[in-house]
N, C-alpha and C positions, 0 to 999 in steps of 0.2 A: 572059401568063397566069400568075398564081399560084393555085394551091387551087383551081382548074375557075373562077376567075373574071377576067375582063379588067378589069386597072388601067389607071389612067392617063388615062382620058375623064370623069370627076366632073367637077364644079364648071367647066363650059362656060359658065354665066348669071351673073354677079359682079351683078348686077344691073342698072339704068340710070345709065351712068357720067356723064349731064350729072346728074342729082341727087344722085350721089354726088360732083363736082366740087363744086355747089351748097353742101351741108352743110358740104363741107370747108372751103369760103369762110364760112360761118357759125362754122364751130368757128376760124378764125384770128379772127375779130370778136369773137366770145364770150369770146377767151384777153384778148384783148384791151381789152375793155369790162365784163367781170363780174369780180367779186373770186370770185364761189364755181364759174367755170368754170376760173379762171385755177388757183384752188387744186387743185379736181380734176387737173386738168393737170399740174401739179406733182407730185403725188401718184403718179401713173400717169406720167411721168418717170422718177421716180426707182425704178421698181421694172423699165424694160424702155424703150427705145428714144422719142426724141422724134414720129417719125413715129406708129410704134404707138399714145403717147397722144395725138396730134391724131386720129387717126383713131378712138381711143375715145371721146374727145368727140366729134366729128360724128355718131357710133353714138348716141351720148347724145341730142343735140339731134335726130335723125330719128325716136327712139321715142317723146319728147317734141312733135314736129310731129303723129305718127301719133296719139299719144294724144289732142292738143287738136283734131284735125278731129273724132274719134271721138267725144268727149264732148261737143264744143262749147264749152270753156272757153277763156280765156284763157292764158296761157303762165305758168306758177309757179315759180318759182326753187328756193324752198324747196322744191318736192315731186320738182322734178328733178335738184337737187344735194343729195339729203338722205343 
């Protein structure tokens, strides 16, 4: 208990960890096979841990997957590495 309220129980749902395995396997492909995911990466390297920026790319690429079911487009480089 701090300040009349119980810490320590938040953040119990990280979400679904086979799709969040998933992406993670897209963002090693992505580093991999894109020059403008590879550079992100690099970018977000260099300012805090390598894990942290693979997992900011897979963050990347999921709001990217989220968005092209939504609109129904295609997948755009330029508008997701911009």
């Amino acid at each position: 208990m701090s300040n009349g309220k119980k810490k320590g129980e938040g953040n119990t749902k990280n979400g679904n960890p086979y799709l969040s395995w998933a992406f993670m396997e897209a963002a090693n492909f992505a580093m991999r096979f894109s020059t403008e995911a590879k550079r992100f990466y690099e970018r977000k390297k260099a300012k805090s841990n390598p894990i942290l920026a693979r997992k900011a790319l897979a963050h990347k690429l999921a709001r990217a997957c989220f968005h092209m079911l939504k609109e129904q487009k295609p997948f755009d480089v330029s508008r997701c590495f911009a």
